[in-house]
MOPAC internal coordinates of N, CA, C and O (Angstrom, degrees):
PM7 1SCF
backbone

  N    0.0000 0     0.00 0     0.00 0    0    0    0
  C    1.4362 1     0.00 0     0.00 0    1    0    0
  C    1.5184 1   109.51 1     0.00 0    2    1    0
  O    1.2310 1   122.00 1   -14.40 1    3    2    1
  N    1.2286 1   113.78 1   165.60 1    3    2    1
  C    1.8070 1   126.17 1  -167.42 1    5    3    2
  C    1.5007 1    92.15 1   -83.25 1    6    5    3
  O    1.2310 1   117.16 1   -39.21 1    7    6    5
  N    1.1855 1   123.01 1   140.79 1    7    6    5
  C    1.5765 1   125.98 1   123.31 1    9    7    6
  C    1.3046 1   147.61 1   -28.91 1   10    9    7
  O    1.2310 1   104.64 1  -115.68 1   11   10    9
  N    0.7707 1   145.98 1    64.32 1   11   10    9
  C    1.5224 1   142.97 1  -163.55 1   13   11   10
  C    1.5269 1   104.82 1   -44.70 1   14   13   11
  O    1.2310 1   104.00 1   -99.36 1   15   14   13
  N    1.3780 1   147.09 1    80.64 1   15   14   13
  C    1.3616 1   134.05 1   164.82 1   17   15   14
  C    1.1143 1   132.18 1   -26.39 1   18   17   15
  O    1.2310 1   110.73 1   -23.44 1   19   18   17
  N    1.3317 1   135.04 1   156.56 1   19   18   17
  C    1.9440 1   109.97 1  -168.16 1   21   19   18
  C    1.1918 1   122.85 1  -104.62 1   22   21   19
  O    1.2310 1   125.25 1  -173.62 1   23   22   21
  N    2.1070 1   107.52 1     6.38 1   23   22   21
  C    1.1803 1    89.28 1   157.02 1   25   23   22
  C    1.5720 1   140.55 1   -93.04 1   26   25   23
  O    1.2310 1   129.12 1  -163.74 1   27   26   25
  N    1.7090 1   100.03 1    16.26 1   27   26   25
  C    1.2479 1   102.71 1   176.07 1   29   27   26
  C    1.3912 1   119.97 1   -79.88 1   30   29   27
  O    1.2310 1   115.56 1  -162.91 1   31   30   29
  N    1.1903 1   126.03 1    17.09 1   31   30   29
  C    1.5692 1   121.96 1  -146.50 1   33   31   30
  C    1.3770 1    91.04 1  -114.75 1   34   33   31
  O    1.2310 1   110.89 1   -63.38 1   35   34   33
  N    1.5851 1   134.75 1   116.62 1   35   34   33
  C    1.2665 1   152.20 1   169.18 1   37   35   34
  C    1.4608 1   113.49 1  -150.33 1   38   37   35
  O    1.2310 1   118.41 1     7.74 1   39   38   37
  N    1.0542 1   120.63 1  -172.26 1   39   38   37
  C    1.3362 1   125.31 1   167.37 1   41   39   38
  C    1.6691 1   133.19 1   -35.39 1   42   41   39
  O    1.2310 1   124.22 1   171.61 1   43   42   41
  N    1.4762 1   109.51 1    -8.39 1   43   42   41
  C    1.3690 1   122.23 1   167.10 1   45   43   42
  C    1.3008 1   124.51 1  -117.26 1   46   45   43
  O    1.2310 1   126.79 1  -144.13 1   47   46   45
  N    1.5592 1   104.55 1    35.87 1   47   46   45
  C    1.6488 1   105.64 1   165.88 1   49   47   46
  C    1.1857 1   138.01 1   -50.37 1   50   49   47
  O    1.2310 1   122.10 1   126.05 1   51   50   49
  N    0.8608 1   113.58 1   -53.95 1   51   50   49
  C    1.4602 1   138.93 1   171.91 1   53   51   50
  C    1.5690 1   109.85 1   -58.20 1   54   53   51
  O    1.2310 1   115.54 1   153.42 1   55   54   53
  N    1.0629 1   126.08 1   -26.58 1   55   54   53
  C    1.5273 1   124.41 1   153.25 1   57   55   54
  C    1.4700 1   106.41 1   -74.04 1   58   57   55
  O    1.2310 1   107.69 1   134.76 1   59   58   57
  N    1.3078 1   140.57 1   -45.24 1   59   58   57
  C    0.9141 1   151.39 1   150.91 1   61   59   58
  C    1.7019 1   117.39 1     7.67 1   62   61   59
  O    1.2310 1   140.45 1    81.56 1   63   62   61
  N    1.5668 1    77.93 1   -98.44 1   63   62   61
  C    1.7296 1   117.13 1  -177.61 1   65   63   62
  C    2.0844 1    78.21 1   -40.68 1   66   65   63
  O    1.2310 1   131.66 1    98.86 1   67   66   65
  N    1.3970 1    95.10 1   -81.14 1   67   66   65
  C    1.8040 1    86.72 1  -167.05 1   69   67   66
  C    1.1894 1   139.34 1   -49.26 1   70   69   67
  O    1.2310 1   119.75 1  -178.55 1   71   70   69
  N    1.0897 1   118.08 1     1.45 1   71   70   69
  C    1.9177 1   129.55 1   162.77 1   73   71   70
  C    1.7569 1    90.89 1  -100.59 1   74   73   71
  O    1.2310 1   108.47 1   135.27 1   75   74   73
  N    1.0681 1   139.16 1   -44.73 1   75   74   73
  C    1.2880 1   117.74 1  -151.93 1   77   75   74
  C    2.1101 1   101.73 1   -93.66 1   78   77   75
  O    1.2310 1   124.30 1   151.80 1   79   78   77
  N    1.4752 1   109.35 1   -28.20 1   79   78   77
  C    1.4414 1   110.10 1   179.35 1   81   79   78
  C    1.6886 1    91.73 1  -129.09 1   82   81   79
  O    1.2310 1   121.80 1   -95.77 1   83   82   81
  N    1.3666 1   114.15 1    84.23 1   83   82   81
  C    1.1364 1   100.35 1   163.30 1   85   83   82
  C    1.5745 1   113.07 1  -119.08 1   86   85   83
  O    1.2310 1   110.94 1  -169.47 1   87   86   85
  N    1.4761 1   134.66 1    10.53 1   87   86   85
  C    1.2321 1   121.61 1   125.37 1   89   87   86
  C    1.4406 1   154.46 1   -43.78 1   90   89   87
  O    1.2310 1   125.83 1   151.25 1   91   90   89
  N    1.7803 1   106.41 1   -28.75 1   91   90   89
  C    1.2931 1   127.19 1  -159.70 1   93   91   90
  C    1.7073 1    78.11 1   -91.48 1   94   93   91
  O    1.2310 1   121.32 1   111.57 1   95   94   93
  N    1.5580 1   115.09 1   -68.43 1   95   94   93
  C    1.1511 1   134.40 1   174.52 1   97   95   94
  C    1.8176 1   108.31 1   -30.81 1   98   97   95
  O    1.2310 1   104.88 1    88.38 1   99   98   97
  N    0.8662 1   145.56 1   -91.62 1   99   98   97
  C    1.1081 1   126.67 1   173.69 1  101   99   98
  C    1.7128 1   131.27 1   -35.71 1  102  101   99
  O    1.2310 1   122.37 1   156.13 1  103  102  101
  N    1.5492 1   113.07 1   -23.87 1  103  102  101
  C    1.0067 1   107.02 1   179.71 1  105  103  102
  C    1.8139 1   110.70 1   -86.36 1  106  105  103
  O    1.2310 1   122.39 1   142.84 1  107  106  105
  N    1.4493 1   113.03 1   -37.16 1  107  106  105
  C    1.3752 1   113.68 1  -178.48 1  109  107  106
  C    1.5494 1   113.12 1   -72.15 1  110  109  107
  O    1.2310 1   118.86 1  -170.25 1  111  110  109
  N    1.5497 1   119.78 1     9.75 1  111  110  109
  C    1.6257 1   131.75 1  -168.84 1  113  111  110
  C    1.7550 1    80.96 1  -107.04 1  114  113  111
  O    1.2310 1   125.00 1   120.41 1  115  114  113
  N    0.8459 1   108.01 1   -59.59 1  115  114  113
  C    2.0246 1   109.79 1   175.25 1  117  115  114
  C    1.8851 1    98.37 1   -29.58 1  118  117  115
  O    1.2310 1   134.89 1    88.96 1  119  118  117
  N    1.5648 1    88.81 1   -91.04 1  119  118  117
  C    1.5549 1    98.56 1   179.24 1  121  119  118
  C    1.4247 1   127.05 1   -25.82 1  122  121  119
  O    1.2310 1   123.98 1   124.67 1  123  122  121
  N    1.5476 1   109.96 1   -55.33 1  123  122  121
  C    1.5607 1   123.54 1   166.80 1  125  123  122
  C    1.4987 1   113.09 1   -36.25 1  126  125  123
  O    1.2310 1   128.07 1   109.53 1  127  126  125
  N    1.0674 1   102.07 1   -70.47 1  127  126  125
  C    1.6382 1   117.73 1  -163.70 1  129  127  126
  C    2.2844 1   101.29 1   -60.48 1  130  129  127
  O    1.2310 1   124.77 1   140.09 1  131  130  129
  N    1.5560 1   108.45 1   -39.91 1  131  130  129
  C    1.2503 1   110.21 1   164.20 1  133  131  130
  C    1.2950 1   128.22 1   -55.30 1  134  133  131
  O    1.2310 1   118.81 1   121.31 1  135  134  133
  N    1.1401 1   119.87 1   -58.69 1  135  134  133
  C    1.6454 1   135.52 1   178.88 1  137  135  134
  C    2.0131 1    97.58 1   -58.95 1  138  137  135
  O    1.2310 1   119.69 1   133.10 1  139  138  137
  N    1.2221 1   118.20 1   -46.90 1  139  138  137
  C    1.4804 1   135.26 1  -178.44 1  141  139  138
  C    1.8678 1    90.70 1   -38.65 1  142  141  139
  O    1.2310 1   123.11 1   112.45 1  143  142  141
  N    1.6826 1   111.64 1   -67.55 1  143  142  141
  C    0.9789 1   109.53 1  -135.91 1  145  143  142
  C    1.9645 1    91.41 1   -80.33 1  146  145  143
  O    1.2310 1   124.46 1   150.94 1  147  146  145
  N    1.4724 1   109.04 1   -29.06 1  147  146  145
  C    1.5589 1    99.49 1   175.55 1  149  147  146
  C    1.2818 1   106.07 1   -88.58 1  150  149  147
  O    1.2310 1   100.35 1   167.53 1  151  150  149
  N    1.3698 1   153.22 1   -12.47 1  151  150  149
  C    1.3923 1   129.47 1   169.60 1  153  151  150
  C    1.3285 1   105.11 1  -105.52 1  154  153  151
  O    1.2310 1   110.94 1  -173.54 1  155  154  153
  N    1.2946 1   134.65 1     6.46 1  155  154  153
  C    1.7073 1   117.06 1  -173.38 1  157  155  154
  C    1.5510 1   105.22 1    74.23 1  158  157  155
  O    1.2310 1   121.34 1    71.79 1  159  158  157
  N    1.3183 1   115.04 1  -108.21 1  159  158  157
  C    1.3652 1   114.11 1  -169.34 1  161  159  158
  C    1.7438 1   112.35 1   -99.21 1  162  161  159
  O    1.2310 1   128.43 1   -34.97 1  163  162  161
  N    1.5438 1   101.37 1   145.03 1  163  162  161
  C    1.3461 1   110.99 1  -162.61 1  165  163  162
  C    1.6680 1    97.99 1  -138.44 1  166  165  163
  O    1.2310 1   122.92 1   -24.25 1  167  166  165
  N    1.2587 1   112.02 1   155.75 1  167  166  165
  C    1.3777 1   137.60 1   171.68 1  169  167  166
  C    1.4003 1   125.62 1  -120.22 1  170  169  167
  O    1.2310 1   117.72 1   -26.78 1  171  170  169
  N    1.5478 1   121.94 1   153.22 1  171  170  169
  C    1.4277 1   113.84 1   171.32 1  173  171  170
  C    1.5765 1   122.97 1   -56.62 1  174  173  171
  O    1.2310 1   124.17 1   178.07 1  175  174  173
  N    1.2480 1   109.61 1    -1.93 1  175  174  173
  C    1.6334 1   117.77 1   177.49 1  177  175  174
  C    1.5068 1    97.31 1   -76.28 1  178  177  175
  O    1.2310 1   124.34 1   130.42 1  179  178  177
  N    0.9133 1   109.27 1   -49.58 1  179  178  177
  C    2.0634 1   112.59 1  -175.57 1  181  179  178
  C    0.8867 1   117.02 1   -59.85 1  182  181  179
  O    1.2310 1   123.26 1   153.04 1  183  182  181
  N    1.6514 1   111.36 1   -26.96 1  183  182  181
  C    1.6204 1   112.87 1   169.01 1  185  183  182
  C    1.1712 1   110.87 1   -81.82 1  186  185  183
  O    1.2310 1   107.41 1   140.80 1  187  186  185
  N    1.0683 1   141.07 1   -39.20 1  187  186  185
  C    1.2847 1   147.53 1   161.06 1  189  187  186
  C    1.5255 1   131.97 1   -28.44 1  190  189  187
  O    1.2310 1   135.41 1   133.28 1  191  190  189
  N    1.6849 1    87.78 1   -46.72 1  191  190  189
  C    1.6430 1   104.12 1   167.07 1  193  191  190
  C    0.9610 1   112.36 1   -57.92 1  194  193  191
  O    1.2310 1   114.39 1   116.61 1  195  194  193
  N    1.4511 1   128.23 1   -63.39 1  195  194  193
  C    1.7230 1   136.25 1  -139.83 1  197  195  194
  C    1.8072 1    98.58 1  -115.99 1  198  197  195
  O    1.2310 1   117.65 1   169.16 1  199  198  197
  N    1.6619 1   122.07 1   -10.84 1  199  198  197
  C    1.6472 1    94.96 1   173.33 1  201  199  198
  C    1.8985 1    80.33 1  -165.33 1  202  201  199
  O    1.2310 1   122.69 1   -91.67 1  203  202  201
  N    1.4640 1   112.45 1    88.33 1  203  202  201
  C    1.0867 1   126.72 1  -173.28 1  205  203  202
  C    1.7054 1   103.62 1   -67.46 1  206  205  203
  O    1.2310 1   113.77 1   -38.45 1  207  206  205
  N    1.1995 1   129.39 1   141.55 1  207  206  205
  C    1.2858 1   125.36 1   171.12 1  209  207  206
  C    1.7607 1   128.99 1   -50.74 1  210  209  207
  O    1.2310 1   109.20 1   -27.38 1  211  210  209
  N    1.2693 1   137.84 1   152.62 1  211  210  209
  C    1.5615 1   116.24 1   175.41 1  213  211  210
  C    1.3839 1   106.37 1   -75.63 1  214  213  211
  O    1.2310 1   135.19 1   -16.41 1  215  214  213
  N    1.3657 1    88.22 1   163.59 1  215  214  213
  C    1.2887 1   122.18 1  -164.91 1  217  215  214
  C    1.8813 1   115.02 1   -60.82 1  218  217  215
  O    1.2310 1   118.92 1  -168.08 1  219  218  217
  N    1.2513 1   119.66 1    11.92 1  219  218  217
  C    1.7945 1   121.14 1  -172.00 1  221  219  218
  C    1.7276 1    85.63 1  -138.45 1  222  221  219
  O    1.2310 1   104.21 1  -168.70 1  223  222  221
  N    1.0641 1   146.73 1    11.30 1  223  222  221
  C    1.4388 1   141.09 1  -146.53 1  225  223  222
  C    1.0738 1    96.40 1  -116.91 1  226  225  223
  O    1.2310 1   102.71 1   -49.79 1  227  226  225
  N    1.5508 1   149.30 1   130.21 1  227  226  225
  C    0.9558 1   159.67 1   108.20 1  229  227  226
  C    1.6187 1   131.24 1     3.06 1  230  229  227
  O    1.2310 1   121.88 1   -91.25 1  231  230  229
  N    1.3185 1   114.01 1    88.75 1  231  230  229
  C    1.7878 1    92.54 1   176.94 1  233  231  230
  C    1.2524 1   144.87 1   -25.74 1  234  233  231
  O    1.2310 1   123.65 1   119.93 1  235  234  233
  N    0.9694 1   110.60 1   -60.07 1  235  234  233
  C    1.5456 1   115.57 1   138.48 1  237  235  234
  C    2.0398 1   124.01 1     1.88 1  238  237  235
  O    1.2310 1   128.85 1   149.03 1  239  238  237
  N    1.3320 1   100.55 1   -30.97 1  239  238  237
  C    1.3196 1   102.21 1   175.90 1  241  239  238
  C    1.4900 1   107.49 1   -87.90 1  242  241  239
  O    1.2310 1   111.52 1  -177.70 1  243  242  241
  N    0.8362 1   133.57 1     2.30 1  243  242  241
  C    1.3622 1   137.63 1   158.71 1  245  243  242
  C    1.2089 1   121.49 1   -57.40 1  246  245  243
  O    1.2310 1   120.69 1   127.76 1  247  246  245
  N    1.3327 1   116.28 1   -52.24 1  247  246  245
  C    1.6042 1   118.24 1   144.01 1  249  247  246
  C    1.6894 1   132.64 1     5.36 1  250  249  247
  O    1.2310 1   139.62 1   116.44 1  251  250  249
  N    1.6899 1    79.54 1   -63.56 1  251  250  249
  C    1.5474 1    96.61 1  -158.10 1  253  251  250
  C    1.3247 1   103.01 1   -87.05 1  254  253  251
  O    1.2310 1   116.99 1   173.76 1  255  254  253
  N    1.7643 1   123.33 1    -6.24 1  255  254  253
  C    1.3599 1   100.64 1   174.45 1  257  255  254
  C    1.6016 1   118.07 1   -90.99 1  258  257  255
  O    1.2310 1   129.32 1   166.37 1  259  258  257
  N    1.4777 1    99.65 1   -13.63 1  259  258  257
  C    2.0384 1    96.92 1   164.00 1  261  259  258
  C    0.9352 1   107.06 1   -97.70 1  262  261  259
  O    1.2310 1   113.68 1  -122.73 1  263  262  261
  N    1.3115 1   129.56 1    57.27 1  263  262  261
  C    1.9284 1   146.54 1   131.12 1  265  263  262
  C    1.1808 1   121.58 1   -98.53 1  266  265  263
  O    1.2310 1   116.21 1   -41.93 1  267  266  265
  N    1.7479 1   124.81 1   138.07 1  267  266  265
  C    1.0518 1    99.23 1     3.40 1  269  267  266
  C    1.5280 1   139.82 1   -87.79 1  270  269  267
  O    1.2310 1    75.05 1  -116.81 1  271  270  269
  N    1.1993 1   175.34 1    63.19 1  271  270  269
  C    1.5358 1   158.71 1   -73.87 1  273  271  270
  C    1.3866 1   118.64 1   -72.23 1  274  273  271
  O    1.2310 1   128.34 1   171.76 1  275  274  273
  N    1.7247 1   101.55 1    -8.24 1  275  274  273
  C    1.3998 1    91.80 1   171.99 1  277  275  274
  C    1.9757 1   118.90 1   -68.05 1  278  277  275
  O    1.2310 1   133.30 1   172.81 1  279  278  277
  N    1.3972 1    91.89 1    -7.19 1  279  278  277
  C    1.9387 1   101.05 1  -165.34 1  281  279  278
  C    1.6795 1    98.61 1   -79.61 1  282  281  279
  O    1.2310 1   117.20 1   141.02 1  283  282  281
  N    1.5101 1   122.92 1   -38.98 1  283  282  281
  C    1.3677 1   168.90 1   -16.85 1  285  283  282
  C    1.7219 1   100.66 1   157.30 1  286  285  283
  O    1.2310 1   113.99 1   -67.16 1  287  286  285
  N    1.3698 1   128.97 1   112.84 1  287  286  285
  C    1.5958 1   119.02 1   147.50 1  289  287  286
  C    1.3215 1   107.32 1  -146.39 1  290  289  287
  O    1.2310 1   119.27 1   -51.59 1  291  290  289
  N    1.6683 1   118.99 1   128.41 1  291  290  289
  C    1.2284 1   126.70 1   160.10 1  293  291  290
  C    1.0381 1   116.97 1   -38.15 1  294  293  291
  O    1.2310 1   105.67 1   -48.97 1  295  294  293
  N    1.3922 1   144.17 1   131.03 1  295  294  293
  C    1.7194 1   126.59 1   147.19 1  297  295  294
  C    1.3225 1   100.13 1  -122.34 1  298  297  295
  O    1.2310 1   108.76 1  -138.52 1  299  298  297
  N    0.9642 1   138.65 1    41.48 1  299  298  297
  C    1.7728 1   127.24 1   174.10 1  301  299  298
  C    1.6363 1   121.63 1   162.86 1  302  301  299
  O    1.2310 1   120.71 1    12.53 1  303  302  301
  N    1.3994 1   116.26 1  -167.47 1  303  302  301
  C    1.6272 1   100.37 1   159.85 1  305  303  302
  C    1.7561 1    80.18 1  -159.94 1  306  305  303
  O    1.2310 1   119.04 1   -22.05 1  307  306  305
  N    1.4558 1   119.44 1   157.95 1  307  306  305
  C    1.1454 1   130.15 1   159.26 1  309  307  306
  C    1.4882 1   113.11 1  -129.31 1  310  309  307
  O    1.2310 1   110.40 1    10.84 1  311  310  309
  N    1.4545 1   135.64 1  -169.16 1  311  310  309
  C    1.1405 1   142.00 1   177.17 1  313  311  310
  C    1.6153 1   120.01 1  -105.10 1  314  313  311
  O    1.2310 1   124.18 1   -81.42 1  315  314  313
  N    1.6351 1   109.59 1    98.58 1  315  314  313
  C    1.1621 1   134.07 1   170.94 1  317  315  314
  C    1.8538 1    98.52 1    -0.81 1  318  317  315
  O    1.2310 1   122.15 1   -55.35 1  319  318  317
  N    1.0677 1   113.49 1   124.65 1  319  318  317
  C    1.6765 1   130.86 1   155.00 1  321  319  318
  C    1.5102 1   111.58 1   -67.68 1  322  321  319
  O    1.2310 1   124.50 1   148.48 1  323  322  321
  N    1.1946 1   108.97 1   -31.52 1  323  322  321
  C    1.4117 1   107.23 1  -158.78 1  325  323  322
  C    2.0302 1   115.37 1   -87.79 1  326  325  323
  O    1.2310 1   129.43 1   -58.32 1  327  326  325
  N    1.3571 1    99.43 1   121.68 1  327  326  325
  C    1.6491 1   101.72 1  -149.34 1  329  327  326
  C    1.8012 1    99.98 1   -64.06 1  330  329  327
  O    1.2310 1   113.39 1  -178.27 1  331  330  329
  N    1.0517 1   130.10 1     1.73 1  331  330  329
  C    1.6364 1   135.67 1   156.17 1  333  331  330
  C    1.2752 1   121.35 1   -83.26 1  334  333  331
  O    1.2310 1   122.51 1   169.49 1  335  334  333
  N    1.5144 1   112.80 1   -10.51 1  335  334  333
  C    1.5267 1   108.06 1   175.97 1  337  335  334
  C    1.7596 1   100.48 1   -92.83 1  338  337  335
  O    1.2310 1   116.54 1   160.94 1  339  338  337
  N    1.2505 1   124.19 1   -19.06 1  339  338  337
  C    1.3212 1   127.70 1  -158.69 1  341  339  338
  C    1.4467 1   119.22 1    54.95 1  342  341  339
  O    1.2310 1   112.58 1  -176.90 1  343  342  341
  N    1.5207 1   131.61 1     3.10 1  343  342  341
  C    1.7305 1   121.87 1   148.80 1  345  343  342
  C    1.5859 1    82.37 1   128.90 1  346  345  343
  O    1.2310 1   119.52 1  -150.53 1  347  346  345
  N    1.2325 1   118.51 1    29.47 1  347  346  345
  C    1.9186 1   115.03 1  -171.98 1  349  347  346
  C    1.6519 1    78.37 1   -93.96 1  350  349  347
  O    1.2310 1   130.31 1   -49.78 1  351  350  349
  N    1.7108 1    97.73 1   130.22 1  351  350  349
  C    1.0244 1   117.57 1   149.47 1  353  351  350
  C    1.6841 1   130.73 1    -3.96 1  354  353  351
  O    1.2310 1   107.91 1   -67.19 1  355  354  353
  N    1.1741 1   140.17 1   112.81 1  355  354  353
  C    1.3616 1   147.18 1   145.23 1  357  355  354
  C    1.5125 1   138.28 1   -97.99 1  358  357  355
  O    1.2310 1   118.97 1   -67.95 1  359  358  357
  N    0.7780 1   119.57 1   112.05 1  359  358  357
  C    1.5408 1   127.13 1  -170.66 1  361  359  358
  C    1.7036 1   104.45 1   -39.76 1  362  361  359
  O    1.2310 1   120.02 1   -30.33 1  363  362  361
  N    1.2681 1   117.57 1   149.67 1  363  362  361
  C    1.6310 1   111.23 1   174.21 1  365  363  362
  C    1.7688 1   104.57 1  -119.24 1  366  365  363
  O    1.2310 1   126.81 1   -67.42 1  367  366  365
  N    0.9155 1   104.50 1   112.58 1  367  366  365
  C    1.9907 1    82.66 1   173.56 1  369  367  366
  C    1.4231 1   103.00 1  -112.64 1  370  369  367
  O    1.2310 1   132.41 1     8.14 1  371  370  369
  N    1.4303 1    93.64 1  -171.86 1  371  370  369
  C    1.6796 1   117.57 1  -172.90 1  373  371  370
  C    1.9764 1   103.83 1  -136.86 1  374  373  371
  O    1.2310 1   121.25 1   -60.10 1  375  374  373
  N    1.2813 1   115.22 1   119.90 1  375  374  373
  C    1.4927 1   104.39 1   164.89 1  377  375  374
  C    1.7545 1   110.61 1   -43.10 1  378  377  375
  O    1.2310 1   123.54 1   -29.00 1  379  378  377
  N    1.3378 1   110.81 1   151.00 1  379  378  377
  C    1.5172 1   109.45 1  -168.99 1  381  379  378
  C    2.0713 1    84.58 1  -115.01 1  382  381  379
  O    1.2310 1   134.26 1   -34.88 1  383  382  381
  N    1.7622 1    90.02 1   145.12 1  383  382  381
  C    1.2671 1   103.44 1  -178.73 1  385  383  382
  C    1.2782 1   115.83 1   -45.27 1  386  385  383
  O    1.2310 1   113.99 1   -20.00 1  387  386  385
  N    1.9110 1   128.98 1   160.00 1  387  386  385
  C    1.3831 1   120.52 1  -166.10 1  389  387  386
  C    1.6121 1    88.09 1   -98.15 1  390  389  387
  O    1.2310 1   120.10 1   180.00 1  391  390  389

């Protein structure tokens, strides 16, 4: 997969991330939406667990797998599990009814 260089990184990341990882990206939107439907609410840590991003990718692409937000609802934030985030906040969502 490409690199994203860093001066591309502005307000169109998230288009970004999805032209440059849109294999990983489609596959961790699979996973998402699975784990969604057996635990209810899920975080980028869960994705993390079960379909970790590649290895040149920017966190930041995490983003792009709760897009688009219309699928998508915040309900909370807790403190990252993951011992590289140091306990910073993560968004939790829930798939929103069809």
């Amino acid at each position: 997969m490409t690199e994203i260089p860093a001066h591309h990184y502005s307000n169109n990341v998230l288009e970004l991330h999805e032209e440059h990882h849109t294999d990983w990206i489609e596959k961790a939107r699979a996973v998402a939406r699975q784990l969604a439907v057996t635990k209810g609410a899920i975080s980028s840590d869960d994705i993390w667990e079960h379909c970790p991003p590649p290895p040149n990718a920017d966190p930041g692409v995490m983003g792009a797998v709760f897009y688009p937000r219309s699928d998508w609802e915040r309900v909370d934030y807790r403190p990252s599990i993951r011992r590289t985030s140091h306990g910073r906040p993560v968004a939790i969502w829930t798939l929103k009814a069809p």
